[in-house]
LUMZALUM-309430 format. One record per residue (C-alpha): residue number from 1; residue in three letters; z, y, x. Coordinates in Angstrom, 2 decimals, always signed. Example, Ala and Ser with C-alpha at 12.3 -4.5 7.8 and 13.67 -1.06 7.14 Angstrom:
// LUMZALUM-309430
<atom bagu="1" mitor="ALA" up="+7.80" north="-4.50" east="+12.30"/>
<atom bagu="2" mitor="SER" up="+7.14" north="-1.06" east="+13.67"/>
// end
This chain:
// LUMZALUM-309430
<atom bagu="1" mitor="UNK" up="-4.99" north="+11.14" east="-5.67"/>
<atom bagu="2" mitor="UNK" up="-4.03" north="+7.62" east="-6.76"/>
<atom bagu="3" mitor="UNK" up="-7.41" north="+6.39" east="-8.44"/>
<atom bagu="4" mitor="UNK" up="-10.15" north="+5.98" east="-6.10"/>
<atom bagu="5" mitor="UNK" up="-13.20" north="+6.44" east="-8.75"/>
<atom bagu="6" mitor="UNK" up="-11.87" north="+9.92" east="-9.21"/>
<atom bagu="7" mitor="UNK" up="-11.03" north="+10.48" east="-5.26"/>
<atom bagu="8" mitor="UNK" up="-14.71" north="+9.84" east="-4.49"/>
<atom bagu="9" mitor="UNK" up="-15.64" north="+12.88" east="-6.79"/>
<atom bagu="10" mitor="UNK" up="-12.91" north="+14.88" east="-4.54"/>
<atom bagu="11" mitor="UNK" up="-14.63" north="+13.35" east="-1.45"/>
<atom bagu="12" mitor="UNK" up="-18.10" north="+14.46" east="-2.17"/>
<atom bagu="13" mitor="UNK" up="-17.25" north="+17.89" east="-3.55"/>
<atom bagu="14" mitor="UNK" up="-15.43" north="+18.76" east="-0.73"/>
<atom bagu="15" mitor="UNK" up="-18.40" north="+17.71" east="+1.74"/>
<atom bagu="16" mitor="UNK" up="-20.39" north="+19.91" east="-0.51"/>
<atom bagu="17" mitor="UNK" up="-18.28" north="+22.79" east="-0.25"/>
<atom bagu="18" mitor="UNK" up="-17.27" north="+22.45" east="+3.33"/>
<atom bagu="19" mitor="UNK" up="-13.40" north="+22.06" east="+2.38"/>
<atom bagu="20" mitor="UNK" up="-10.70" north="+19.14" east="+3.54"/>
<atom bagu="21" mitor="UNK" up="-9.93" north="+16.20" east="+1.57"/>
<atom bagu="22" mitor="UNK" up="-6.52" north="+13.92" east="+1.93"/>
<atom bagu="23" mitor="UNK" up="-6.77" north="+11.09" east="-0.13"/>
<atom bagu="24" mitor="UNK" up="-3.00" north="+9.55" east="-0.20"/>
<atom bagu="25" mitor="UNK" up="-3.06" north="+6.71" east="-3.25"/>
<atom bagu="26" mitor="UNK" up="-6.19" north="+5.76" east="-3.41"/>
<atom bagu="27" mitor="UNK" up="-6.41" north="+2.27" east="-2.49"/>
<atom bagu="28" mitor="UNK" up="-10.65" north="+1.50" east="-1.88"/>
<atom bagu="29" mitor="UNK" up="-11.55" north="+0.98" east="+1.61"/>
<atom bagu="30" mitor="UNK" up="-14.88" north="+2.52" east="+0.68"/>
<atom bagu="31" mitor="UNK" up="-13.28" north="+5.63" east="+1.19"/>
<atom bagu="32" mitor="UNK" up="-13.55" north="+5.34" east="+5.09"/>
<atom bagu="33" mitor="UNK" up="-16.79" north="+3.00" east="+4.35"/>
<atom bagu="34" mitor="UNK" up="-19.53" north="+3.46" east="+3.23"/>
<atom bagu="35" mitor="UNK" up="-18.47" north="+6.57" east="+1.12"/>
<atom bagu="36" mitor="UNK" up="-16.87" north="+8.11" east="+4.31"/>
<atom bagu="37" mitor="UNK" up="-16.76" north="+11.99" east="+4.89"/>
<atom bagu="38" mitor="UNK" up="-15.94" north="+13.79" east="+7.99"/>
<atom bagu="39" mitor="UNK" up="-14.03" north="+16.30" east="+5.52"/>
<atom bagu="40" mitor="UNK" up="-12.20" north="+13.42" east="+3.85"/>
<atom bagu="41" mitor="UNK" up="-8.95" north="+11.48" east="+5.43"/>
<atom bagu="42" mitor="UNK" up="-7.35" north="+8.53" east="+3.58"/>
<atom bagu="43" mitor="UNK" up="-3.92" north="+8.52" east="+4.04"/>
<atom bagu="44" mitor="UNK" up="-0.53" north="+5.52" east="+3.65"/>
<atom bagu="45" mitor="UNK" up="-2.77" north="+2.70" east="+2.44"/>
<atom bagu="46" mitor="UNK" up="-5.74" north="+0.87" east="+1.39"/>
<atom bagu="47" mitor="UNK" up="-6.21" north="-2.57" east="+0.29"/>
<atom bagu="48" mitor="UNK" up="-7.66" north="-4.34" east="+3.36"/>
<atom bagu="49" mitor="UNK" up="-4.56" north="-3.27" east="+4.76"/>
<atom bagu="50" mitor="UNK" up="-2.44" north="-4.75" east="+1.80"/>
<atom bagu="51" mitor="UNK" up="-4.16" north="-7.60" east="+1.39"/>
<atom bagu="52" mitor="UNK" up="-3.95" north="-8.72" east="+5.27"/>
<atom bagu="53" mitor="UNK" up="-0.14" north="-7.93" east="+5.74"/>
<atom bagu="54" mitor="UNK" up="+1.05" north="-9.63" east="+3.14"/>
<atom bagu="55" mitor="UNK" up="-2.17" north="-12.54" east="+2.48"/>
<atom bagu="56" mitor="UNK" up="-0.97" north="-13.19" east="+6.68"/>
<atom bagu="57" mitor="UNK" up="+2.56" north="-12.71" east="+7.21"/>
<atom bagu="58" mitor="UNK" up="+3.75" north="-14.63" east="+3.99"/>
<atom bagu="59" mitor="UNK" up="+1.53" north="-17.58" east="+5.55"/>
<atom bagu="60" mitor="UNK" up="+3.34" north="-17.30" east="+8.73"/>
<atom bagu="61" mitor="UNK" up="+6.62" north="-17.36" east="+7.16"/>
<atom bagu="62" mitor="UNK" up="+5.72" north="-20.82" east="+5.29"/>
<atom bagu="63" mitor="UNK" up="+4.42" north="-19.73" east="+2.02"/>
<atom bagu="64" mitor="UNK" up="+0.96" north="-21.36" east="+2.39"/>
<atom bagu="65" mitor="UNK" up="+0.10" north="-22.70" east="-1.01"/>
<atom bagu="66" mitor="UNK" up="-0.55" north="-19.88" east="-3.33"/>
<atom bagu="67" mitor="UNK" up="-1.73" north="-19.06" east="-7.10"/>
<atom bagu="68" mitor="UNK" up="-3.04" north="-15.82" east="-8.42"/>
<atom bagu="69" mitor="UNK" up="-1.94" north="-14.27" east="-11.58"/>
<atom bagu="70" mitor="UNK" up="-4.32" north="-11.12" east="-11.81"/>
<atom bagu="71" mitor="UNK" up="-5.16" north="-7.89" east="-13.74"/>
<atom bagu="72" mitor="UNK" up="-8.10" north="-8.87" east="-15.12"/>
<atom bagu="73" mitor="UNK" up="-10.03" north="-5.32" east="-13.97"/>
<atom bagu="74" mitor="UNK" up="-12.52" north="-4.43" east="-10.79"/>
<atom bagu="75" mitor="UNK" up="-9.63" north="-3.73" east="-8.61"/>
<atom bagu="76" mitor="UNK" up="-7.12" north="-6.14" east="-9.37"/>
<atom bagu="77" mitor="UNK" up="-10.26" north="-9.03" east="-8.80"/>
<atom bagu="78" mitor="UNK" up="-10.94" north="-7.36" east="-5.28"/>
<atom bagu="79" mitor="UNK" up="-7.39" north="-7.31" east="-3.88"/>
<atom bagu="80" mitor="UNK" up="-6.94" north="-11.12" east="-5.35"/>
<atom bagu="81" mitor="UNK" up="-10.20" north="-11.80" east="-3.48"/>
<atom bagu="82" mitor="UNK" up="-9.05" north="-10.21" east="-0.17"/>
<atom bagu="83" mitor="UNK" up="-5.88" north="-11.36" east="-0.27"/>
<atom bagu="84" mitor="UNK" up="-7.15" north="-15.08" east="-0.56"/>
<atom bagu="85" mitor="UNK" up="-9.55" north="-14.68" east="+1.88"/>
<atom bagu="86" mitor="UNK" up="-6.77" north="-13.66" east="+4.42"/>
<atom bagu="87" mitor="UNK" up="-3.98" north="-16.51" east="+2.98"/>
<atom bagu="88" mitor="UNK" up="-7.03" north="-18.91" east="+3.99"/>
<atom bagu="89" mitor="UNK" up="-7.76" north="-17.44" east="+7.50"/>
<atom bagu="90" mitor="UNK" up="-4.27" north="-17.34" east="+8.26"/>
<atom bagu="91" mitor="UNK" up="-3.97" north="-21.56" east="+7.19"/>
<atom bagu="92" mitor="UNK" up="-2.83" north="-21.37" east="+3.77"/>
<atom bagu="93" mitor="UNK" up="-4.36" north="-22.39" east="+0.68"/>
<atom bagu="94" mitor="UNK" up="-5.11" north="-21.04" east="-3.04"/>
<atom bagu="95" mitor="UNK" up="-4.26" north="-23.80" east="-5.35"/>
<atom bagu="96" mitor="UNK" up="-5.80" north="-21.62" east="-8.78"/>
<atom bagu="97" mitor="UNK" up="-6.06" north="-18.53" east="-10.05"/>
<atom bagu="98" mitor="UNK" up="-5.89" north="-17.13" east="-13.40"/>
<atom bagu="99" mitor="UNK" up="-6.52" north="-13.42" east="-15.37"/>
<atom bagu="100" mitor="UNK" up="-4.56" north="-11.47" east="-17.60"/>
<atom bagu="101" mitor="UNK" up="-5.45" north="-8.70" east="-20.13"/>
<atom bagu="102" mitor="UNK" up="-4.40" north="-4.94" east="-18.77"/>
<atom bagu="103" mitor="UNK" up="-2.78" north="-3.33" east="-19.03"/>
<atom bagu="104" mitor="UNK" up="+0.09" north="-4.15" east="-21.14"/>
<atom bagu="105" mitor="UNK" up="+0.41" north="-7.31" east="-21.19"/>
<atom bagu="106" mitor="UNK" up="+4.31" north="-8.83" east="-22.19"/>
<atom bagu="107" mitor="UNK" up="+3.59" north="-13.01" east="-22.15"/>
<atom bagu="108" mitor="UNK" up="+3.29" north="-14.46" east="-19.03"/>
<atom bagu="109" mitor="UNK" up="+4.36" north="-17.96" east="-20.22"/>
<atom bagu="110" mitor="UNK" up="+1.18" north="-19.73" east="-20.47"/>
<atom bagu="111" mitor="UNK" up="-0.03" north="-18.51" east="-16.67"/>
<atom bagu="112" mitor="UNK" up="+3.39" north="-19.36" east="-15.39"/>
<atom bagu="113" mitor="UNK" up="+3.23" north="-22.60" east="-16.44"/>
<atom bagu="114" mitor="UNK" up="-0.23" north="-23.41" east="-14.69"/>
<atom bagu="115" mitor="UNK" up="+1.32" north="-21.30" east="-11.54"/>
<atom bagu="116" mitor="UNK" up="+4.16" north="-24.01" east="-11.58"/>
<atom bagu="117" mitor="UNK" up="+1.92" north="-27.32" east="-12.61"/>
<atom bagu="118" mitor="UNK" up="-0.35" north="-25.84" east="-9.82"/>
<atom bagu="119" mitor="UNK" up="+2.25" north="-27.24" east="-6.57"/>
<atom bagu="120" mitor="UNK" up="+2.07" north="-23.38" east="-5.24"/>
<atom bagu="121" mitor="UNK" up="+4.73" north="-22.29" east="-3.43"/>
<atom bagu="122" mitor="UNK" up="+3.88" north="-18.87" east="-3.58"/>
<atom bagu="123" mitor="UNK" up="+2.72" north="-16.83" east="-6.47"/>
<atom bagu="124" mitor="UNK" up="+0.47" north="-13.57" east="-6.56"/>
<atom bagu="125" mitor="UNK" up="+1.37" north="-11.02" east="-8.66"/>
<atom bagu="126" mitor="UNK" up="-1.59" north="-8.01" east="-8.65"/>
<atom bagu="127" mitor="UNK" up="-1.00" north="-6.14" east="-10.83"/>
<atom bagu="128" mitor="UNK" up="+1.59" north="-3.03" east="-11.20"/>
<atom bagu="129" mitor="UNK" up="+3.50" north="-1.05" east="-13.77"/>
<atom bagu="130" mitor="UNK" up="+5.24" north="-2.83" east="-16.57"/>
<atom bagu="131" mitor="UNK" up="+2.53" north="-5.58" east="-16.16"/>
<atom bagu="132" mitor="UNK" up="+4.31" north="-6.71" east="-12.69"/>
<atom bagu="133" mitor="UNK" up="+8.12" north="-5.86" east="-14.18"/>
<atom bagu="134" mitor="UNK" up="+7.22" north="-8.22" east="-17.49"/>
<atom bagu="135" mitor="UNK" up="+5.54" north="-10.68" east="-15.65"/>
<atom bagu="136" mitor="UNK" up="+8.55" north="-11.19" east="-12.49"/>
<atom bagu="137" mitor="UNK" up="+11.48" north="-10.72" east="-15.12"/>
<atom bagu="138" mitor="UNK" up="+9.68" north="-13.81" east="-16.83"/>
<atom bagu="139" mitor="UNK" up="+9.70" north="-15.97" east="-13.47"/>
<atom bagu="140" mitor="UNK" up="+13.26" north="-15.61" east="-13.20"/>
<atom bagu="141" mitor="UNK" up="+14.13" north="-16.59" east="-17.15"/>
<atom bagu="142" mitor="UNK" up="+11.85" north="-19.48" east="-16.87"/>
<atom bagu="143" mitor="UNK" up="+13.66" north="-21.05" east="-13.41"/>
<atom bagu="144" mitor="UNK" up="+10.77" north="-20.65" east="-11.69"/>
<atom bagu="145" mitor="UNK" up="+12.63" north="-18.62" east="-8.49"/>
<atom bagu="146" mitor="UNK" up="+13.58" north="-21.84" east="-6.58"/>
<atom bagu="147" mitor="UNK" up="+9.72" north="-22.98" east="-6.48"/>
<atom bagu="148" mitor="UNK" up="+7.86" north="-20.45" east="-6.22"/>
<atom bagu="149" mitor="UNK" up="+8.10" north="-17.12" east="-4.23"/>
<atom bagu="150" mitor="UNK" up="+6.74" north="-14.11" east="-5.65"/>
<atom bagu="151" mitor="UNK" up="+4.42" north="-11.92" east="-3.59"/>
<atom bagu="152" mitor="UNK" up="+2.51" north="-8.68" east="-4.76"/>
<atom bagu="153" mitor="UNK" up="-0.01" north="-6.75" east="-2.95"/>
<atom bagu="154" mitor="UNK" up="+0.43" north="-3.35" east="-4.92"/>
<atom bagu="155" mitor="UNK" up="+3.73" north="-2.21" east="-5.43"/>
<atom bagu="156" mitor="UNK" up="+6.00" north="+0.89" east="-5.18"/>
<atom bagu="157" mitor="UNK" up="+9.91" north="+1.46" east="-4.63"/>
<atom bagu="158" mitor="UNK" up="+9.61" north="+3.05" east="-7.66"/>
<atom bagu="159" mitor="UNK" up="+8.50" north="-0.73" east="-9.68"/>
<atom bagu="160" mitor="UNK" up="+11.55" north="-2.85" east="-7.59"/>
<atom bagu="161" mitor="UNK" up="+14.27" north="-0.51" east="-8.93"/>
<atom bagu="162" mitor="UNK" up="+13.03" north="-0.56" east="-12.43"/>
<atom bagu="163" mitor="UNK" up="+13.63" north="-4.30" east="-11.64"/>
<atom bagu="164" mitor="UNK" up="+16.30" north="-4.13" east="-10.02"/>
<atom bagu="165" mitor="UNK" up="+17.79" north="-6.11" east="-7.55"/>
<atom bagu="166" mitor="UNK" up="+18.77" north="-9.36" east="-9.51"/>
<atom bagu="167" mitor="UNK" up="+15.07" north="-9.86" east="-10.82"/>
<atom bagu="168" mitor="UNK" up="+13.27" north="-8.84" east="-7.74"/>
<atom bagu="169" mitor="UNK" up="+15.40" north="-10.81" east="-5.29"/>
<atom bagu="170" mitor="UNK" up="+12.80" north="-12.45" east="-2.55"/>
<atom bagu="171" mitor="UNK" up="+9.74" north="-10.67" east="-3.58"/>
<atom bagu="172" mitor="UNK" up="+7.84" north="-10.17" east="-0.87"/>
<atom bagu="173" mitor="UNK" up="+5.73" north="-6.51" east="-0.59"/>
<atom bagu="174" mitor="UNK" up="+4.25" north="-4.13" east="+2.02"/>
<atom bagu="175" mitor="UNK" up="+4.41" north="-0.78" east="+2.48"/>
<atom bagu="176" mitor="UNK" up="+3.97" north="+1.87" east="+5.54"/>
<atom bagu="177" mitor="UNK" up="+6.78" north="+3.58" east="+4.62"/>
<atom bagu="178" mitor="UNK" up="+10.60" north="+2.90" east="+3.70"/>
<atom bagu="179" mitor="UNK" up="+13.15" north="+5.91" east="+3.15"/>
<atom bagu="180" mitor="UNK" up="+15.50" north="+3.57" east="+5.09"/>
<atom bagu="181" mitor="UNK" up="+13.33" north="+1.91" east="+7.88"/>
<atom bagu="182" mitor="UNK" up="+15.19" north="+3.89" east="+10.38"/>
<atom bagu="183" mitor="UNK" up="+16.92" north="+7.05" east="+11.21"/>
<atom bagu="184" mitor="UNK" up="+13.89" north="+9.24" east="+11.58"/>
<atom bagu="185" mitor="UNK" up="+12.83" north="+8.14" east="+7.56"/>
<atom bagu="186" mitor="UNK" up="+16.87" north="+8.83" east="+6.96"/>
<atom bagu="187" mitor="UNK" up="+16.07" north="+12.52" east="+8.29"/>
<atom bagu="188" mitor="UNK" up="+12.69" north="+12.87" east="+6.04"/>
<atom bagu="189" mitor="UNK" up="+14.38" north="+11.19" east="+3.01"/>
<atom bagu="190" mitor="UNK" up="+17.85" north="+13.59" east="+3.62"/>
<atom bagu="191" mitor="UNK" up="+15.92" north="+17.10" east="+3.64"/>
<atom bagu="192" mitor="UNK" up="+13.48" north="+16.39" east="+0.72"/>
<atom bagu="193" mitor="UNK" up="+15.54" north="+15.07" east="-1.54"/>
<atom bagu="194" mitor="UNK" up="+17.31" north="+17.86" east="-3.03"/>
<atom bagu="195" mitor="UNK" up="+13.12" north="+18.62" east="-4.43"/>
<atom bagu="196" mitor="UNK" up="+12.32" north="+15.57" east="-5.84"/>
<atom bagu="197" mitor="UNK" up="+12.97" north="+15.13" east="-9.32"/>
<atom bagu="198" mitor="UNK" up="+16.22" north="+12.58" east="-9.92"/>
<atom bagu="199" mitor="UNK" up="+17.07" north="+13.12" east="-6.31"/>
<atom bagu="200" mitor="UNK" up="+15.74" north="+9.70" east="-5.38"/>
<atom bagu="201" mitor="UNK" up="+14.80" north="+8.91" east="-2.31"/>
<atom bagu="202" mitor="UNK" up="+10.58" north="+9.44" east="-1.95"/>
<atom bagu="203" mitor="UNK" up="+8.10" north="+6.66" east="-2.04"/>
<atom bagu="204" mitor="UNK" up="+5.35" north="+6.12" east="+0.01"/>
<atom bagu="205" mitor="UNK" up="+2.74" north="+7.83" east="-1.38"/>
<atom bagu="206" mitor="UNK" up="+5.14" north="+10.70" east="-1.81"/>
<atom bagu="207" mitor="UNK" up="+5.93" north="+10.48" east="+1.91"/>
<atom bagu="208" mitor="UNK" up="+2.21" north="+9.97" east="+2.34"/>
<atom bagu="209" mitor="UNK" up="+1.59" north="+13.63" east="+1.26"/>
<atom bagu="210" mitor="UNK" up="+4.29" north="+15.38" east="+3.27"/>
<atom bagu="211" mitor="UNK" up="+3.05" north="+13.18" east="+6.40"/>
<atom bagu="212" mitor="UNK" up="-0.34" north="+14.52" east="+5.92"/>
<atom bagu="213" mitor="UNK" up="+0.32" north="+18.13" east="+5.14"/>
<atom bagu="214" mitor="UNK" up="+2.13" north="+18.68" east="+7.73"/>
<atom bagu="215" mitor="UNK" up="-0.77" north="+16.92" east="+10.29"/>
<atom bagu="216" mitor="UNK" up="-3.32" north="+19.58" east="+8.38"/>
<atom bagu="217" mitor="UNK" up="-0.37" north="+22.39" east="+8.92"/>
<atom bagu="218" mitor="UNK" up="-0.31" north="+21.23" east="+12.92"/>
<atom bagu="219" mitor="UNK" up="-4.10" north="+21.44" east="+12.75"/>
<atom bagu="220" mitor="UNK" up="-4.16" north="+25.07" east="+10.74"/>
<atom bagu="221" mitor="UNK" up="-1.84" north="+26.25" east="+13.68"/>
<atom bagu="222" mitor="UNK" up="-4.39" north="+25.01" east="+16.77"/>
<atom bagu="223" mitor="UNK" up="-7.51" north="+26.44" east="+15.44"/>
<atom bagu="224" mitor="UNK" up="-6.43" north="+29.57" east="+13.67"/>
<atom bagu="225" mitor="UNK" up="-5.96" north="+30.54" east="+9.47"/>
<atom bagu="226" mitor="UNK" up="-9.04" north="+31.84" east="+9.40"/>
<atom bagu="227" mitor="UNK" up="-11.07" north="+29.13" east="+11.04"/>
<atom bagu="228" mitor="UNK" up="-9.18" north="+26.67" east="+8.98"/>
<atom bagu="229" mitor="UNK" up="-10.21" north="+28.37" east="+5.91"/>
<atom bagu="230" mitor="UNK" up="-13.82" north="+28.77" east="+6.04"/>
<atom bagu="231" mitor="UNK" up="-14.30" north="+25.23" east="+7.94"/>
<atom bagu="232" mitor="UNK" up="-13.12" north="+22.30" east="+6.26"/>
<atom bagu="233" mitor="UNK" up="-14.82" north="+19.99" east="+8.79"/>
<atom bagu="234" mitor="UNK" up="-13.29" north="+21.84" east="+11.82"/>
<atom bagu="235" mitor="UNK" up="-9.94" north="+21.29" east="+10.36"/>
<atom bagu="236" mitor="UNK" up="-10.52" north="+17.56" east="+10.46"/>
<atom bagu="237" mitor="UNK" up="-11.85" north="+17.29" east="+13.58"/>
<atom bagu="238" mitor="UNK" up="-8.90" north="+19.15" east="+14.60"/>
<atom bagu="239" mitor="UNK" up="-6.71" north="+16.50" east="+13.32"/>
<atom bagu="240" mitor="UNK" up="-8.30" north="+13.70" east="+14.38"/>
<atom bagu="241" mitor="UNK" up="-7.99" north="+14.62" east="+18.06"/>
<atom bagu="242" mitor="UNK" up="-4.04" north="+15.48" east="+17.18"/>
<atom bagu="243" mitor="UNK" up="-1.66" north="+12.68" east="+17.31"/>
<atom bagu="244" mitor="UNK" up="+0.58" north="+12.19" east="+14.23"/>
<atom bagu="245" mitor="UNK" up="+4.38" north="+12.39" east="+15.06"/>
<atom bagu="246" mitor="UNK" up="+6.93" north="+13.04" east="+12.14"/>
<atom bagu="247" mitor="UNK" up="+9.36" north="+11.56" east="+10.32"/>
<atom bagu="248" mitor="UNK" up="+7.85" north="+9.88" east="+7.64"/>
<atom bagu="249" mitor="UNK" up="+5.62" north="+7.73" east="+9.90"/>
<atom bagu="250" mitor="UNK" up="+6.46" north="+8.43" east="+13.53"/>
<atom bagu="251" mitor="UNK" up="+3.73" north="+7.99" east="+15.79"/>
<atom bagu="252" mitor="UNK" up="+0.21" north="+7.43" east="+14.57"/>
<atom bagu="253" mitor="UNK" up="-3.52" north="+8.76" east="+14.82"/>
<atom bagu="254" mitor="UNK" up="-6.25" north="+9.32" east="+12.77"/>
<atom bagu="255" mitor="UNK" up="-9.58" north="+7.36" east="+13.74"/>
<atom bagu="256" mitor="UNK" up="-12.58" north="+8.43" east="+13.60"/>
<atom bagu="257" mitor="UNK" up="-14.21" north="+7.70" east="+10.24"/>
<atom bagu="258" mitor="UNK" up="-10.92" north="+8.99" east="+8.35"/>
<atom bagu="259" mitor="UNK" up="-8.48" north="+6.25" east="+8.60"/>
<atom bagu="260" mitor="UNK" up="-5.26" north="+7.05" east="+9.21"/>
<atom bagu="261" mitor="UNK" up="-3.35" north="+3.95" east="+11.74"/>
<atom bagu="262" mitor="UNK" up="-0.17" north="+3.15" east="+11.07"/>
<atom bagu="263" mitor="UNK" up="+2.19" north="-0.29" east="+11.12"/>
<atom bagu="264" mitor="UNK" up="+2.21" north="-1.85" east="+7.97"/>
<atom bagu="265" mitor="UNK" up="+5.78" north="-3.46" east="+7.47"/>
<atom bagu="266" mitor="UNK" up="+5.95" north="-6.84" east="+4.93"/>
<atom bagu="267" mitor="UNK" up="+9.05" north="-6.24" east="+3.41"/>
<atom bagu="268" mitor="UNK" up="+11.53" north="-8.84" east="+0.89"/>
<atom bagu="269" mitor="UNK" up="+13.51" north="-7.27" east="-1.85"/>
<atom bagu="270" mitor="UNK" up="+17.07" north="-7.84" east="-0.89"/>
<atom bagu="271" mitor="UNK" up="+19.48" north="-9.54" east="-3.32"/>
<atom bagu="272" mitor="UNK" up="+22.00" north="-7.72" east="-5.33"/>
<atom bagu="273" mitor="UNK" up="+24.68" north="-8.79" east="-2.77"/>
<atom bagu="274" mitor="UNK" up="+22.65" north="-7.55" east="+0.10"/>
<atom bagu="275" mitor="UNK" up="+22.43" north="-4.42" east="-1.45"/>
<atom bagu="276" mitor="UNK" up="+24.66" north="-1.04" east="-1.71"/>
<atom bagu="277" mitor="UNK" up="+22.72" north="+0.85" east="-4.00"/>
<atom bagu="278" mitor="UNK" up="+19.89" north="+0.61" east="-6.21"/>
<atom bagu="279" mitor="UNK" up="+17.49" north="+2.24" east="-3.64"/>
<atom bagu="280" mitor="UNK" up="+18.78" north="-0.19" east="-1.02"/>
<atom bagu="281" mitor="UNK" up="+16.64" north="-2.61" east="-1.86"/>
<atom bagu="282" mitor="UNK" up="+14.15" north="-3.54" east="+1.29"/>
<atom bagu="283" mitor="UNK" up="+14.66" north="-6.20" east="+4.18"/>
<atom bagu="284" mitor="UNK" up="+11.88" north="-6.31" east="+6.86"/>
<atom bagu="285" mitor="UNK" up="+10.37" north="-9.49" east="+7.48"/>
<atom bagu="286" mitor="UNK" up="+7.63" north="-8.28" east="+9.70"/>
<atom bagu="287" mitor="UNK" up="+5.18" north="-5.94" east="+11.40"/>
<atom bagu="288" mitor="UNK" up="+1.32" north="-5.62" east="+11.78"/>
<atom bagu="289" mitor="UNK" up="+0.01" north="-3.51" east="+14.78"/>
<atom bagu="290" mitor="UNK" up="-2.36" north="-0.13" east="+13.92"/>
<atom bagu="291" mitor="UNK" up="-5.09" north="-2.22" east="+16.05"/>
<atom bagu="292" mitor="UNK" up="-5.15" north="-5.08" east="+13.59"/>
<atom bagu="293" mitor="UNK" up="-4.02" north="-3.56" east="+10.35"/>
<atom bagu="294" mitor="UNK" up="-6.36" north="-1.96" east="+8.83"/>
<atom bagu="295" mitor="UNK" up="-10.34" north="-2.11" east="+8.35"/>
<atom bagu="296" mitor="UNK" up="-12.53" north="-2.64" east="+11.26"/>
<atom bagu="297" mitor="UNK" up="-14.74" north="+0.69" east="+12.28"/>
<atom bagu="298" mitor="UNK" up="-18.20" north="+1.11" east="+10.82"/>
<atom bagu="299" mitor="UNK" up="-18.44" north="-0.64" east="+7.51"/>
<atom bagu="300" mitor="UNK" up="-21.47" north="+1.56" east="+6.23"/>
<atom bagu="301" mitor="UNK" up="-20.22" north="+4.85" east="+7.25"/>
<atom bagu="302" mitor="UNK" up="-23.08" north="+6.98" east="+7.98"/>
<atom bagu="303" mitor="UNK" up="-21.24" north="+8.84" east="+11.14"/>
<atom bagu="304" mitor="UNK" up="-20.20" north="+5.66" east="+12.98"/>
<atom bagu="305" mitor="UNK" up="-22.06" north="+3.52" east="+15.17"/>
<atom bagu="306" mitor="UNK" up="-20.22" north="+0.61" east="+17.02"/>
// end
């Protein structure tokens, strides 16, 4: 369910109708806010999580003078917003920000050229889609590589290989889940593959759904087919006092209000001599805990008091 407007319509219905609800690309953090359900879990991502790993850890790593070159829509303005805020609590700065018509954009000239006049050291890309691919192939024909270090919020696998290696070289990107992070992912990636369509290796929303089927199966099995099916809520409950474990993720949990806790891993795209194939494209630059990734509890949802 990758658009959140649409995944809140899932989210109530299912309340309504007492069924279970696994949200696993949408991004709001309303989700597990103040539109929580206790028949609703979010899944891989949302953007306080996005925002934070990469707003943080790019900061850390020295990139502390930014400019934003944003989808000029609801979400693109909120992750800009919450990126910025955490670039700022982390010591950096935001030296400008600018918006761009989406989708479809294909000049990026103009907004490059204020992104370079700005001093930044880093720039923000949020956007996604051919918007992102247009507007990083253009960074690299104008020279701007050497000055300024590209960092997205929203991305997919899926967008870096389109770019391939050459163009994407140093972006920086986060994710909860690489096909190649280790050898338990290796497994996952190995066994599904022959099923996904161009036998490419799965992304993380893909590995997203598996990861959270199979906690629902886990949860099916403990309180009985039956059970499961007439009690949505039960089944949730159920899987909120199971611990995750499998190969897409490894260890996690699922809190209270819906979130699932995972790392989230800031990754750079390698460069094409770093890398063997055109999936081998990821470098991990670092890690944020479960405990400090993602939203704090409460937030408006009715079930939680802290």
């Amino acid at each position: 369910m990758p658009i959140s407007s649409i995944a809140f319509g899932i989210s109530t219905l299912a309340r309504e109708k007492n069924k279970m609800f696994i949200a696993s690309g949408s991004g709001s953090t309303d989700i597990t806010g103040k539109q929580c359900s206790p028949n609703t879990i979010q899944w891989t991502y949302d953007t306080y999580m996005l925002a934070k790993s990469i707003g943080t850890q790019v900061v850390k790593s020295g990139g502390d003078k930014w400019f934003f070159i944003t989808a000029d829509y609801v979400f693109g303005h909120q992750l800009e917003h919450d990126t910025a805020h955490f670039v700022e609590a982390a010591g950096g700065k935001v030296l400008g920000t600018i918006a761009f018509p989406f989708p479809g954009n294909v000049d990026f000239s103009s907004y490059l050229l204020k992104a370079q006049a700005s001093g930044a050291n880093v720039l923000g890309v949020v956007a996604n889609g051919q918007d992102l691919v247009n507007c990083v192939k253009q960074v690299g024909e104008f020279g701007l590589s050497k000055q300024l270090r590209v960092a997205t919020p929203i991305v997919t696998i899926n967008n870096i290989v389109e770019l391939g290696t050459i163009d994407a070289k140093g972006i920086f990107l986060t994710e909860t889940f690489y096909w190649d992070m280790n050898d338990r992912t290796r497994a996952f990636t190995k066994r599904v593959l022959p099923n996904i369509p161009g036998k490419h290796p799965p992304n993380m929303l893909q590995a997203g759904c598996y990861s959270g089927a199979m906690h629902y199966l886990k949860a099916v099995a403990a309180l009985g087919v039956e059970k499961a099916k007439t009690d949505g809520r039960a089944v949730v409950e159920q899987m909120k006092r199971t611990r995750i474990d499998d190969d897409a993720f490894g260890a996690g949990s699922v809190r209270i209000d819906g979130r699932t806790l995972f790392p989230a891993y800031l990754f750079e795209v390698k460069s094409p001599a770093e890398s063997r194939t055109p999936w081998d494209c990821y470098k991990l630059k670092a890690t944020t805990s479960p405990e400090d990734a993602w939203p704090p509890l409460g937030r408006g949802c009715e079930f939680i008091h802290t």
